[in-house]
C-alpha positions as CSV (number, residue, x, y, z in Angstrom):
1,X,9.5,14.0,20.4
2,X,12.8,12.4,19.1
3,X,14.8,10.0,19.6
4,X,18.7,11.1,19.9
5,X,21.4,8.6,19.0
6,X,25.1,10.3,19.2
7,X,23.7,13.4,18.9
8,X,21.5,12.2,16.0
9,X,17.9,12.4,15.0
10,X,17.0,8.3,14.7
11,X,16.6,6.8,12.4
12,X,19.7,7.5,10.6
13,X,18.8,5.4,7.3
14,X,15.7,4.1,6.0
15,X,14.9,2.2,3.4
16,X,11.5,2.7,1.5
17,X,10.1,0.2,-1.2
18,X,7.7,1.5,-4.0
19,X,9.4,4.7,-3.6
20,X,8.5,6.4,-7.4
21,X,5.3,7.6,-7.5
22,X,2.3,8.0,-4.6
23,X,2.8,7.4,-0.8
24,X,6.4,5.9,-1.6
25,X,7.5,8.9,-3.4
26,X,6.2,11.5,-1.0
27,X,7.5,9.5,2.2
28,X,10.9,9.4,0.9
29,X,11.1,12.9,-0.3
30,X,9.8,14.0,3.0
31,X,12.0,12.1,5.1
32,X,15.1,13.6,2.9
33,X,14.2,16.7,3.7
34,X,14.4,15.9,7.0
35,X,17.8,14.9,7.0
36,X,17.6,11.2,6.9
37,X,19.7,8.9,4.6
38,X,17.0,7.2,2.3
39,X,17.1,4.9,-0.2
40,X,14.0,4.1,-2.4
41,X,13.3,1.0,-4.5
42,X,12.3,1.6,-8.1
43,X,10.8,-1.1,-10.7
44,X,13.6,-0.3,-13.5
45,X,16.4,1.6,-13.9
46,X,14.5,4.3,-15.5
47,X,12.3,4.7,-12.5
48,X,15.0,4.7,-10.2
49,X,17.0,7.4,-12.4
50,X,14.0,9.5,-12.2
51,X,13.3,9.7,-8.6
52,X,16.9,10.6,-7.7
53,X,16.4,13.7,-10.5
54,X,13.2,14.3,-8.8
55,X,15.3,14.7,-5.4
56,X,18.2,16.5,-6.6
57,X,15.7,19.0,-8.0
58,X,14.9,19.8,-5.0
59,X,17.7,20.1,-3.5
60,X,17.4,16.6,-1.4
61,X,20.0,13.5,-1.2
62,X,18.5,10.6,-2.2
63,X,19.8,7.0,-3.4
64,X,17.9,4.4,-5.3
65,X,18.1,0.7,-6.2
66,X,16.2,-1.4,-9.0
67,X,14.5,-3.8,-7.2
68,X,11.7,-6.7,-8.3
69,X,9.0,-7.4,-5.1
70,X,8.2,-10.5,-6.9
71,X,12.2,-11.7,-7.7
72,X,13.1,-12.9,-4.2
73,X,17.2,-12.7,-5.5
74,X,16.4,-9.2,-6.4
75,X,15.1,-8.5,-3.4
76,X,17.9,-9.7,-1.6
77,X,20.4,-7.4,-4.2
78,X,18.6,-4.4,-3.0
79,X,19.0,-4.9,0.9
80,X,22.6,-5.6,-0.1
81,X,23.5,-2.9,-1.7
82,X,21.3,-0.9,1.1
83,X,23.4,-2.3,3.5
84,X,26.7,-1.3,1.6
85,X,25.4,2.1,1.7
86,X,24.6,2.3,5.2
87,X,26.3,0.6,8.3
88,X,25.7,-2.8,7.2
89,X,21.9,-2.5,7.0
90,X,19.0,0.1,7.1
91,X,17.7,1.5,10.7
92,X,14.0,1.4,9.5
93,X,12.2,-0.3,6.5
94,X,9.3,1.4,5.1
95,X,7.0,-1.2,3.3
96,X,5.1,0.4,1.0
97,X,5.1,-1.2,-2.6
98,X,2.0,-2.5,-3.7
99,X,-0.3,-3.3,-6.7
100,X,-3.8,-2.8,-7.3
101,X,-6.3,-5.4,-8.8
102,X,-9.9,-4.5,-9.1
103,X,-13.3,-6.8,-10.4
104,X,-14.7,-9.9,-9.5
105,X,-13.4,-12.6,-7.4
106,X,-14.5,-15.0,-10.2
107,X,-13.4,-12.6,-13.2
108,X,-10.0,-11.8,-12.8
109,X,-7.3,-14.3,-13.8
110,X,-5.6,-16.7,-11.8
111,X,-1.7,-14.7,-13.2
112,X,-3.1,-11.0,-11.9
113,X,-4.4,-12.7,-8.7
114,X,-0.9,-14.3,-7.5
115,X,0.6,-11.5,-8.9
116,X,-1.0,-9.1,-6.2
117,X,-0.6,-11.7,-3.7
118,X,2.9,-12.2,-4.3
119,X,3.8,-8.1,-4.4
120,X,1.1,-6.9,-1.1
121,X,2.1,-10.0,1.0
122,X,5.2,-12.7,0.3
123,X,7.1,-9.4,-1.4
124,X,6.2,-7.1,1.5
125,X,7.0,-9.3,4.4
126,X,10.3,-11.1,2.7
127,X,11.6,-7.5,2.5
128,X,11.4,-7.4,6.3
129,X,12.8,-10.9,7.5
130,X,16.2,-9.9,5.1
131,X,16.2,-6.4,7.3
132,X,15.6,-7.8,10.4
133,X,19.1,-9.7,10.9
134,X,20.9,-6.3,10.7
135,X,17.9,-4.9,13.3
136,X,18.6,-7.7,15.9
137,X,22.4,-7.3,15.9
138,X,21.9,-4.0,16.4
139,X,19.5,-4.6,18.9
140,X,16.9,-2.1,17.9
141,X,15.1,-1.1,14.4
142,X,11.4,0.2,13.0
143,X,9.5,-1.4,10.4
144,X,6.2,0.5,9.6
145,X,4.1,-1.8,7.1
146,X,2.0,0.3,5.0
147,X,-1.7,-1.7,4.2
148,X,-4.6,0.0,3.7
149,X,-8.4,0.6,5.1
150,X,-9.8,-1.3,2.7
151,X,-8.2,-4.5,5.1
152,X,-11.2,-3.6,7.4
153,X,-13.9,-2.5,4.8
154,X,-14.4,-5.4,2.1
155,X,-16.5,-3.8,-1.0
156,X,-17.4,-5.8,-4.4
157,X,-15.0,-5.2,-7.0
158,X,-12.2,-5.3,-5.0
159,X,-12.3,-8.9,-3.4
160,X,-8.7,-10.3,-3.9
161,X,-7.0,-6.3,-3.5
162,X,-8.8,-6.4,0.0
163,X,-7.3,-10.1,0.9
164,X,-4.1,-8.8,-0.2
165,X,-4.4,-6.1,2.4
166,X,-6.2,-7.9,4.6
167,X,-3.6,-10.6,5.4
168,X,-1.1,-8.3,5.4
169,X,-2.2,-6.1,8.0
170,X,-2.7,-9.4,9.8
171,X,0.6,-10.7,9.5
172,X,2.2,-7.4,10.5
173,X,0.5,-7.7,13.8
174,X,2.4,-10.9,14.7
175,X,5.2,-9.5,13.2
176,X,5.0,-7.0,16.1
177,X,4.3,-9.5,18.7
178,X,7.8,-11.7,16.8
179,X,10.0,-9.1,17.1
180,X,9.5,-6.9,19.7
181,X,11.8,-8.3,22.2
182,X,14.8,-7.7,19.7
183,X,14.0,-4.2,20.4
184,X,12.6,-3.8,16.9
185,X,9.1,-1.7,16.9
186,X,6.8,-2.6,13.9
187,X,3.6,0.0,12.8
188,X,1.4,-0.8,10.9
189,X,0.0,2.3,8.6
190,X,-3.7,2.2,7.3
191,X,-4.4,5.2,4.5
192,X,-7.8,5.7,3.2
193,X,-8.4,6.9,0.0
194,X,-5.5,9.1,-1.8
195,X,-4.8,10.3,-4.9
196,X,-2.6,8.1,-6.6
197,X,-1.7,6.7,-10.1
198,X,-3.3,3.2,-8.1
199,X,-6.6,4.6,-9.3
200,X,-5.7,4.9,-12.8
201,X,-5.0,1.6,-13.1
202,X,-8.0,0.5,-10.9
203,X,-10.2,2.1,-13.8
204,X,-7.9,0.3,-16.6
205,X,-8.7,-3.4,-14.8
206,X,-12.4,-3.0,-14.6
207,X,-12.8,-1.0,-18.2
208,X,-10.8,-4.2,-19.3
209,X,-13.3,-6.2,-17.9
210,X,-16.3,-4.6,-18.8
211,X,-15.0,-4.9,-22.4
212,X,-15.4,-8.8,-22.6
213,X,-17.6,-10.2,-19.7
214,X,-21.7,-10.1,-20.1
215,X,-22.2,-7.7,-17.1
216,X,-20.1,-5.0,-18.1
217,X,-22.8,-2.1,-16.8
218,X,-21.6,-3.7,-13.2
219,X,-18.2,-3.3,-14.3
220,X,-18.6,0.1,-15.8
221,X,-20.6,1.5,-12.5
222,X,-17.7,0.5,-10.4
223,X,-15.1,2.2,-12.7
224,X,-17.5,5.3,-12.6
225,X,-17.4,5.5,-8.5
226,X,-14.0,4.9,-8.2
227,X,-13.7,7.8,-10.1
228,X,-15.7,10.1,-8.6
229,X,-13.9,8.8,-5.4
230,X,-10.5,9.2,-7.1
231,X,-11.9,12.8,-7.8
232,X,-12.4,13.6,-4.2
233,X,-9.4,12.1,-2.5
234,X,-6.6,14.2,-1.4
235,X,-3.0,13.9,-2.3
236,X,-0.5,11.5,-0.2
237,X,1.1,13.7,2.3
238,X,-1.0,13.0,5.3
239,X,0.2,9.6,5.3
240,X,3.3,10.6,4.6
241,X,3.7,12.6,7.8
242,X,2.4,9.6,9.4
243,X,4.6,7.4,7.9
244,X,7.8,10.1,9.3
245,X,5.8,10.1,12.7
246,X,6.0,6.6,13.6
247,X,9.6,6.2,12.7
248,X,10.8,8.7,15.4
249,X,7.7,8.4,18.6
250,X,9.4,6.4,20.8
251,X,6.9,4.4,21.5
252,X,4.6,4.8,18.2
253,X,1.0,3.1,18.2
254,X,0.6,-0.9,16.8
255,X,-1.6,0.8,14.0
256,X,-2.0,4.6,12.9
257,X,-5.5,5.0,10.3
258,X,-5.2,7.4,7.9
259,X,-8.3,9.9,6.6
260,X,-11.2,10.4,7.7
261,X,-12.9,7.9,5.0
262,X,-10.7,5.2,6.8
263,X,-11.8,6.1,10.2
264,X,-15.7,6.6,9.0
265,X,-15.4,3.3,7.1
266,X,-13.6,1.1,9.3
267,X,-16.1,2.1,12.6
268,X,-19.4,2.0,10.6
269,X,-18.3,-2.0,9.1
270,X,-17.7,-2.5,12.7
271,X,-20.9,-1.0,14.1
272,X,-23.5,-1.9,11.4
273,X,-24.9,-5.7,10.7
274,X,-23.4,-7.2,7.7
275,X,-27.2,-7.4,6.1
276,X,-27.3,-3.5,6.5
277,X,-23.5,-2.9,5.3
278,X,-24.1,-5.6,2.5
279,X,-27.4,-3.7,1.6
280,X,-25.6,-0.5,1.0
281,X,-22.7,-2.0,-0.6
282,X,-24.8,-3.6,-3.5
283,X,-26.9,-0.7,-3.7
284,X,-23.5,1.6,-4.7
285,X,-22.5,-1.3,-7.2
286,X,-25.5,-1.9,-9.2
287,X,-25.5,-5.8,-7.4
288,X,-28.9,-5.4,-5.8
289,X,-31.1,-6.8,-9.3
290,X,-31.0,-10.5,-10.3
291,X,-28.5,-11.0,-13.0
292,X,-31.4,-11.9,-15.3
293,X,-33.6,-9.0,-14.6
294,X,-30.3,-6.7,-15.1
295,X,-29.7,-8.4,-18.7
296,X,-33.7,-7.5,-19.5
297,X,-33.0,-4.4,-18.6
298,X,-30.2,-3.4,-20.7
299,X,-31.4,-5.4,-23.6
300,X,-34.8,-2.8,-23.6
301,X,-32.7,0.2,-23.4
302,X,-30.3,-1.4,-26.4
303,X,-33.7,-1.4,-28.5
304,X,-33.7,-5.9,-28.5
């Protein structure tokens, strides 16, 4: 069902962060082609350049603006210049950007671990209070907040990527409760696992780690699943057609899970003890023998 405005299909623009590659670059692509006005953040010129190629080779319209999650004054150049490109602001934000950061709460440094922070949570939700003026005067809007199912399903290796997420998904739910009576509607969007360059650089974190840190068969095991997991997943488009979905429904649901990995995942951590789901967890990451007992064991099969 959609929503007419003047004849119509709303929303008329939308403005979608981390737009280059994955989830970002499929959602705005697909919402091009259905006639929406988007614009898509990019990292760097380069990127930006790129993805308005990648549009035009397809026969789509498509803008783009360099824009740094972390730089709150570049932030605030972007929605400017979205707003100069629309009616003085976009009808609908999709959040998206975000940054992966996998290993050991106590491994990683403190610099990688405010730098996801910074990107999945004070980047995402700053880049919807400086769209939200132009949403109240209007006296409607949609922001869909994209997080991920790993908010609701905790796993070793992933400790501070999970918090990122985790507090995200719980701030957009006051969000939704802030700003609903300015007629502005905000979704929250929770994918599974998908087939993204995230992955890639998922693997590079924890073979990094494994390359200077005593335990590196722990680190090496959980590089090895996530790539058989990486192997399995399918490409971004579901949650892409998500993603278009709640921007029209007019009355869209406070949270749409993606995959059936995310649904399976998020209603067995909700239905099983947390011995049993810790149990299985440790199992899958080499975490269930004593630290000392795992050093033994590697030293015998290194021949020491």
């Amino acid at each position: 069902m959609w929503e007419q405005t003047n004849g119509n299909a709303w929303p008329v623009s939308v403005l979608v962060t981390g737009a280059t590659s994955g989830i970002g670059l499929a959602t705005a692509l697909r919402l091009a082609r259905e006639g929406r006005q988007v614009i898509g953040t990019a990292r760097s010129k380069e990127k930006a350049d790129a993805l308005v190629r990648n549009a035009h080779a397809q026969g789509l319209a498509l803008d783009a603006v360099v824009m740094d999650l972390t730089d709150p004054a570049s932030c605030q150049e972007a929605v400017a210049r979205a707003a100069d490109l629309t009616d003085g602001g976009p009808h609908a934000l999709v959040a998206n950007a975000g940054m992966p950061l996998t290993g050991g709460i106590a491994d990683l440094p403190e610099d990688r671990i405010r730098e996801v922070l910074e990107v999945n949570v004070v980047g995402t939700l700053r880049m919807c209070t400086l769209v939200l003026p132009a949403m109240r005067r209007r006296g409607r809007g949609r922001i869909v907040i994209v997080s991920s199912a790993v908010a609701r399903i905790p796993s070793p290796m992933s400790g501070w990527y999970t918090a990122s997420k985790h507090a995200l998904s719980a701030a957009t739910h006051s969000l939704r409760m802030e700003t609903r009576r300015h007629g502005v509607r905000v979704v929250l969007v929770e994918p599974g696992t998908v087939a993204t360059p995230f992955w890639d650089r998922a693997q590079e974190d924890l073979s990094s780690l494994s390359a200077v840190l005593a335990d590196a068969d722990v680190h090496n095991r959980a590089a090895n699943l996530f790539s058989r997991i990486h192997q399995s997943a399918g490409g971004p488009q579901p949650v892409a057609r998500t993603i278009a979905k709640a921007l029209v429904v007019p009355r869209p649901r406070r949270r749409y899970t993606v995959g059936v990995d995310a649904h399976l995942g998020a209603a067995l951590q909700c239905a099983a003890p947390l011995w049993l789901s810790d149990h299985i967890k440790t199992r899958l990451f080499a975490l269930h023998t004593p630290a000392a007992a795992a050093r033994t064991r590697v030293g015998q099969a290194n021949g020491s």
